[in-house]
C-alpha positions in Angstrom: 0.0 0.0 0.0 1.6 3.2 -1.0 2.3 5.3 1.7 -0.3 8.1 1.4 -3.3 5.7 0.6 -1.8 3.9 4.1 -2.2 7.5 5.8 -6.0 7.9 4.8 -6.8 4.6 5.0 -5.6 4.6 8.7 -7.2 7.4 9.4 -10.5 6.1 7.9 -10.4 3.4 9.9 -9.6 5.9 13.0 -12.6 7.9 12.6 -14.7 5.2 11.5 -14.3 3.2 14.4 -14.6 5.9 16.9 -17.7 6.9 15.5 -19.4 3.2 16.2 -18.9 4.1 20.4 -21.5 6.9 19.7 -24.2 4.0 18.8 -22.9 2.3 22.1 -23.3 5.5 24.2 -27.0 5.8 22.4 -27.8 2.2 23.4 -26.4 2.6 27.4 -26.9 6.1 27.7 -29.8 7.5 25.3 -30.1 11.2 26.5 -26.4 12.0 25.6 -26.2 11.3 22.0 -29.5 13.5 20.8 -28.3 13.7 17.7 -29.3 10.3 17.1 -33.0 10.1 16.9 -33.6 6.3 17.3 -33.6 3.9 20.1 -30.7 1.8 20.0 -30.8 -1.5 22.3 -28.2 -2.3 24.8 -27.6 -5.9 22.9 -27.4 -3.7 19.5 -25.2 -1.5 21.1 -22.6 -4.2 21.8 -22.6 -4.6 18.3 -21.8 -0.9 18.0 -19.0 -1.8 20.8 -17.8 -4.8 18.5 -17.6 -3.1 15.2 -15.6 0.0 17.0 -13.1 -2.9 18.4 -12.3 -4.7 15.1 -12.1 -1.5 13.0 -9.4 0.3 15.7 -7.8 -3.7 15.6 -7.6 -3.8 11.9 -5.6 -0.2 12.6 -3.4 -1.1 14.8 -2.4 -4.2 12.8 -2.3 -1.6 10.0 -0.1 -0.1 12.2 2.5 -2.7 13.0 2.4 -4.8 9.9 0.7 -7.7 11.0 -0.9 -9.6 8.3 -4.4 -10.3 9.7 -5.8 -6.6 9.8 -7.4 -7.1 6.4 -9.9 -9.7 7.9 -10.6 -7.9 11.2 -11.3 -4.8 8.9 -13.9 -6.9 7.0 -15.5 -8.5 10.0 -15.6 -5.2 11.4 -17.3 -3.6 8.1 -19.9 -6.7 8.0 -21.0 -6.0 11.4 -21.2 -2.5 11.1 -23.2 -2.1 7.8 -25.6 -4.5 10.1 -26.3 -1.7 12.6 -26.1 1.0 10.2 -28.1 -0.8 8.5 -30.6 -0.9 11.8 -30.0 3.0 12.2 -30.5 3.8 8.5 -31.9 7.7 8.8 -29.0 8.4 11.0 -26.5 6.3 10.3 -26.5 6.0 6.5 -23.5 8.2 5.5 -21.5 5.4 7.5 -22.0 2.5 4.3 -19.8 5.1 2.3 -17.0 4.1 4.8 -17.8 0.6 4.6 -18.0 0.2 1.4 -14.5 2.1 0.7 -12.6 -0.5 3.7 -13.8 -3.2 1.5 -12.5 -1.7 -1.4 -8.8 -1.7 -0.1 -9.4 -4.6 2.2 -10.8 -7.6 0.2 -7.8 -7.0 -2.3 -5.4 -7.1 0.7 -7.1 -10.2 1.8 -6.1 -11.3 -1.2 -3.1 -10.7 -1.4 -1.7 -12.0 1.9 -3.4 -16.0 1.1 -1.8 -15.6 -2.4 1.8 -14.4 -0.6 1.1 -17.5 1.9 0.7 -20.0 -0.8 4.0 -18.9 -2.4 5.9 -18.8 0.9 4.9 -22.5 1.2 5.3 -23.2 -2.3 9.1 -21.4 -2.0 9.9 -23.7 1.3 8.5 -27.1 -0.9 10.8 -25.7 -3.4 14.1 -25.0 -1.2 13.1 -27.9 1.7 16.1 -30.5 0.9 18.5 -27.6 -0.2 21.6 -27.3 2.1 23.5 -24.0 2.2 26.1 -23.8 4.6 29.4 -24.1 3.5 30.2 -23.0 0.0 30.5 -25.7 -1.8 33.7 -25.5 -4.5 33.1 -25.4 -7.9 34.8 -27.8 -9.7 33.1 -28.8 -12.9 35.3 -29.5 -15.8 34.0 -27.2 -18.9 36.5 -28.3 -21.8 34.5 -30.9 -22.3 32.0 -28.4 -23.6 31.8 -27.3 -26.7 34.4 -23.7 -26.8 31.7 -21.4 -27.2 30.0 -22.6 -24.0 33.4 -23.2 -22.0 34.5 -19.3 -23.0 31.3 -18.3 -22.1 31.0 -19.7 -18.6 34.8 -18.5 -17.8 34.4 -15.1 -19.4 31.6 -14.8 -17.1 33.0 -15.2 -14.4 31.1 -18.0 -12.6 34.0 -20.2 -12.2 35.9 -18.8 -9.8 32.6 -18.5 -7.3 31.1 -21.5 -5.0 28.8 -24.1 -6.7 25.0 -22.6 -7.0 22.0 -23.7 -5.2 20.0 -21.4 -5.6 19.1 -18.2 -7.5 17.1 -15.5 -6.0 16.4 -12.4 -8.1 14.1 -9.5 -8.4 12.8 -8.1 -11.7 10.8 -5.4 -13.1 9.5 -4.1 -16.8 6.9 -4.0 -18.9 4.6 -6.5 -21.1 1.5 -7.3 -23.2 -0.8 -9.9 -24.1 -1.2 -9.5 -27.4 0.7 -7.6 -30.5 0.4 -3.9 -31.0 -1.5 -3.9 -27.3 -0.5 -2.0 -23.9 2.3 -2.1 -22.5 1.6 -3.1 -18.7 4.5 -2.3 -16.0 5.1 -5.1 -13.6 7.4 -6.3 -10.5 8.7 -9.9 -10.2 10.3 -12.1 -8.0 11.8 -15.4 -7.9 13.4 -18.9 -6.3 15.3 -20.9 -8.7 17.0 -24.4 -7.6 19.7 -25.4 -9.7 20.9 -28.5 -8.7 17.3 -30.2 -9.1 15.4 -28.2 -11.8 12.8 -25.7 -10.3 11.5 -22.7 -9.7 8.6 -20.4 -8.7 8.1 -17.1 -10.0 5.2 -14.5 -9.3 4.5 -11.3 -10.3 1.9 -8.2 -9.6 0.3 -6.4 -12.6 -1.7 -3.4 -12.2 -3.3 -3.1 -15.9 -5.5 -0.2 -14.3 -5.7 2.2 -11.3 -7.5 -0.1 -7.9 -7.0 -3.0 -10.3 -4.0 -6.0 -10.6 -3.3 -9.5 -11.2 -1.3 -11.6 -9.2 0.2 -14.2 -11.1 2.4 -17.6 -10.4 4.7 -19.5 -12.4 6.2 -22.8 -10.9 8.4 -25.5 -11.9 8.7 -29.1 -9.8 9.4 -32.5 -10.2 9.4 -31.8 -14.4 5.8 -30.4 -13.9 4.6 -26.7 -14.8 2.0 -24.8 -13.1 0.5 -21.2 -14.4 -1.6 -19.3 -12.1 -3.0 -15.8 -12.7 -5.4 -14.5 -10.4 -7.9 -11.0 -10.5 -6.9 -8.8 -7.5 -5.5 -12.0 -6.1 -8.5 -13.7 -5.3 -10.2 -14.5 -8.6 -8.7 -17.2 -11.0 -8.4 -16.0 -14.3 -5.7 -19.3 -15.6 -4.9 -21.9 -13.9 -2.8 -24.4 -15.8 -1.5 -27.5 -13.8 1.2 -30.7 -15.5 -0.3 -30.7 -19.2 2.0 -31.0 -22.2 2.0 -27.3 -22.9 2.7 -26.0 -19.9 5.4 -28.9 -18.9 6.8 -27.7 -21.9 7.3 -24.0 -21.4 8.3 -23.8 -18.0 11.3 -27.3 -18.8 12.0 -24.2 -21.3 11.9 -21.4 -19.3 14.1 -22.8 -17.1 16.8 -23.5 -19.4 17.0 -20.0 -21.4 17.6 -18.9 -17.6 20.8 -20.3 -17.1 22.0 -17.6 -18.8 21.8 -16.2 -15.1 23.4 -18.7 -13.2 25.8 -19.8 -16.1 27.9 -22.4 -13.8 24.9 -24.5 -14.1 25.8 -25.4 -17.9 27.7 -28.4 -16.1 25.0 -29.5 -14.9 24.2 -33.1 -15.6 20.5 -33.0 -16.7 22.3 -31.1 -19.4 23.7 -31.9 -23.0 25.6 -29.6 -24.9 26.1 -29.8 -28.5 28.1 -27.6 -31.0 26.5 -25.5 -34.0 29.5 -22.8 -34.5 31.5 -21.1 -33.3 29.3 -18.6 -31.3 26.4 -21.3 -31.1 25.3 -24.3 -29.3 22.3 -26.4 -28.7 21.4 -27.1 -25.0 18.9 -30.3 -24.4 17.6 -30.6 -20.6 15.8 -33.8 -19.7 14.2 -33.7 -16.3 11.9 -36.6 -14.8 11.4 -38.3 -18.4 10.9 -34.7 -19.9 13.4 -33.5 -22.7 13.4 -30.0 -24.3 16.0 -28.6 -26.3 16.8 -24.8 -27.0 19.7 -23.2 -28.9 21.9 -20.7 -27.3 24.2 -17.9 -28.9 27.2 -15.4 -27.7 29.5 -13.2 -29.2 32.8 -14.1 -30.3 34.3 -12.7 -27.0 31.7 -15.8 -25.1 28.8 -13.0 -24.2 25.4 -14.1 -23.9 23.2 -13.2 -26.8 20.1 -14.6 -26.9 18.2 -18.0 -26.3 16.0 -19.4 -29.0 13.4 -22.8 -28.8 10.2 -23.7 -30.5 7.4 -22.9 -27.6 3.6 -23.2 -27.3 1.9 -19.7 -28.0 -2.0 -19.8 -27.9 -4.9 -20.6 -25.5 -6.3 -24.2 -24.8 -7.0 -26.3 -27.9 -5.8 -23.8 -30.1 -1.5 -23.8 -29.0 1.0 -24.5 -31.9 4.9 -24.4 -30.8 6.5 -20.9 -32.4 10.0 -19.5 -32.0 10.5 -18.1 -28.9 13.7 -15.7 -28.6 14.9 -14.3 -25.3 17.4 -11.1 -26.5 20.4 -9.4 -24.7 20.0 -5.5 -24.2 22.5 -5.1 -21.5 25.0 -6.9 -19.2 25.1 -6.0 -15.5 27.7 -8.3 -13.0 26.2 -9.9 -9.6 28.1 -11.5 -7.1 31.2 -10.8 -9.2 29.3 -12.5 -12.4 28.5 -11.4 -15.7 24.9 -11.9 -17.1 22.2 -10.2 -19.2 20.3 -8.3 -16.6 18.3 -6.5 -19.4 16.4 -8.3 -21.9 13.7 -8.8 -24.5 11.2 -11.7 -25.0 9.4 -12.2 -28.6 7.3 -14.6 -30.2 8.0 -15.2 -34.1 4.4 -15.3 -35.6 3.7 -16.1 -38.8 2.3 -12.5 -39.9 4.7 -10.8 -37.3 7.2 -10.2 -34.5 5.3 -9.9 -31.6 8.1 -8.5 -28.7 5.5 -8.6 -26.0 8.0 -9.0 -22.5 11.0 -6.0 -21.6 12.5 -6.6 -18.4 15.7 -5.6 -16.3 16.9 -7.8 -12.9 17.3 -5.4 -10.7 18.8 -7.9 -7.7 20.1 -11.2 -8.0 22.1 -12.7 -5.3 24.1 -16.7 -5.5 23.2 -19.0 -2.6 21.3 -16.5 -0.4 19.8 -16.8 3.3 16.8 -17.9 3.4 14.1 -16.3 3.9 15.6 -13.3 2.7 15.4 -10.1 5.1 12.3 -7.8 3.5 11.4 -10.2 1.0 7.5 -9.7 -0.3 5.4 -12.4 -1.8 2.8 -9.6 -3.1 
């Protein structure tokens, strides 16, 4: 919640809540609130009491970051659009306030059972991972073809510890569809190296009061897709079919360009095109894709390339799928593309439809990580 929207939405709930203790007074002591012309009941007025309580609970959890005001804030707005409701010549203007709570809590509800499900989705991910020591890194690359054992060197990921796991933060834009919108966004992700995996999640806001939450997931060779309307609505949800098995096996592998020590990897086969090319096949769990990867002549990353599914159920058809350097930035003393462009080769058209930059990528991290948000 952006810090000014926090400031009148605590103050909302403030005034809001305070106001409910005048129906209480009404119910326990009638002749001091004259301004309110009905008869209030003392059990009515504990409902005044309640509503006051939940409201000024859901601020003070507001107040201190605990994750559970947004359902007190609801409780409390359920409860008091029933006595306003009760009171309705003097109490009407209150349903304004209600209904503007709801607005900013039912979202936020949302969002924290979508940021629990990835927290527990990030710890199935990570649960048999090991830290600790740095482990050495001592894969042999001449084996590989030159292009890939240049790359890897020049790179700079052989002289660091073996990767576990990848976390990294991202931002940029994309669209759905060619010549539409371009929608900012803010990513996150896990990535496990030494057992093929990752989950991914994003937040879209397409329109002001409006976003999409959304989840990508590798395990186990199986691909989930999740997108969900202000994080409670599904609008795709894709679960271990051939499509989406497929893209995320892929996904995962044009990614290495991140974590490029993982090229020694033995679910990986490496097989020389030219001298700035290779094709790269990953089998995980019985599943096999294969993508081709190009550098410069120096051994830079260039871009990524493998035939993916584009398209909506029953209507998919694998495309060319290109993942584009922009710009090289070095983390933890390595050397990757931290800016890049996604596009879709369509038979009518290029359709670039991702931009993005990493703008935080850290080797083997602690876990959880310090300030870390799954929204």
């Amino acid at each position: 919640m952006e810090p000014v929207l926090r400031i009148f939405f605590g103050l909302l709930l403030l005034l809001h809540g305070l106001i409910h203790f005048l129906g209480a007074a009404k119910a326990f002591q009638p002749e001091s609130i004259p301004q309110i012309t009905r008869s209030i009941p003392k059990p009515e007025g504990v409902l005044w009491i309640l509503a006051g309580l939940l409201l000024l609970g859901a601020l003070a959890s507001l107040i201190f970051q605990k994750n559970w005001w947004p359902a007190l804030a609801i409780v409390g707005v359920i409860i008091s659009q029933f006595v306003v409701s009760l009171s309705w010549e003097d109490a009407k203007f209150g349903t304004l306030a209600n209904l503007i709570i709801l607005a900013v809590s039912i979202p936020a509800y949302g969002q924290q059972r979508f940021s629990n499900m990835i927290q527990a989705e990030i710890s199935a991910l990570l649960a048999e991972v090991r830290l600790g020591e740095p482990v050495p890194n001592e894969i042999d690359f001449k084996s590989f073809p030159p292009v890939v054992n240049t790359w890897v060197r020049n790179s700079g990921a052989t002289t660091q510890p073996q990767v576990q796991v990848v976390y990294l933060r991202q931002k940029g834009e994309m669209r759905t569809k060619p010549g539409g919108k371009w929608i900012p966004f803010e990513a996150s992700q896990y990535i496990r190296v030494e057992d093929p995996g990752f989950v991914w999640f994003v937040k879209v806001a397409p329109y002001p009061l409006i976003h999409l939450t959304g989840r990508d997931r590798l395990q186990g060779g199986q691909g989930e897709m999740l997108i969900k309307l202000q994080s409670l609505f599904k609008v795709v949800d894709e679960a271990k079919n051939e499509k989406i098995n497929s893209g995320t096996i892929l996904r995962f592998l044009g990614e290495i360009c991140w974590f490029p020590s993982a090229a020694g990897q033995p679910y990986l086969h490496w097989e020389e095109l030219h001298e700035t090319s290779a094709r790269a096949t990953i089998e995980i769990d019985g599943h096999s894709e294969t993508g081709v990867f190009r550098f410069t002549p120096e051994g830079d990353f260039v871009s990524f390339e493998a035939l993916r599914y584009y398209g909506g159920k029953g209507t998919a058809v694998k495309r060319p799928w290109i993942v584009e350097t922009l710009e090289y930035k070095k983390f933890d003393g390595v050397k990757i593309p931290a800016v890049c462009r996604v596009t879709w080769q369509l038979p009518e058209e290029d359709f670039p439809w991702l931009r993005f930059e990493i703008t935080h990528l850290e080797y083997n991290p602690d876990y959880p990580i310090s300030g870390i948000s799954h929204k």
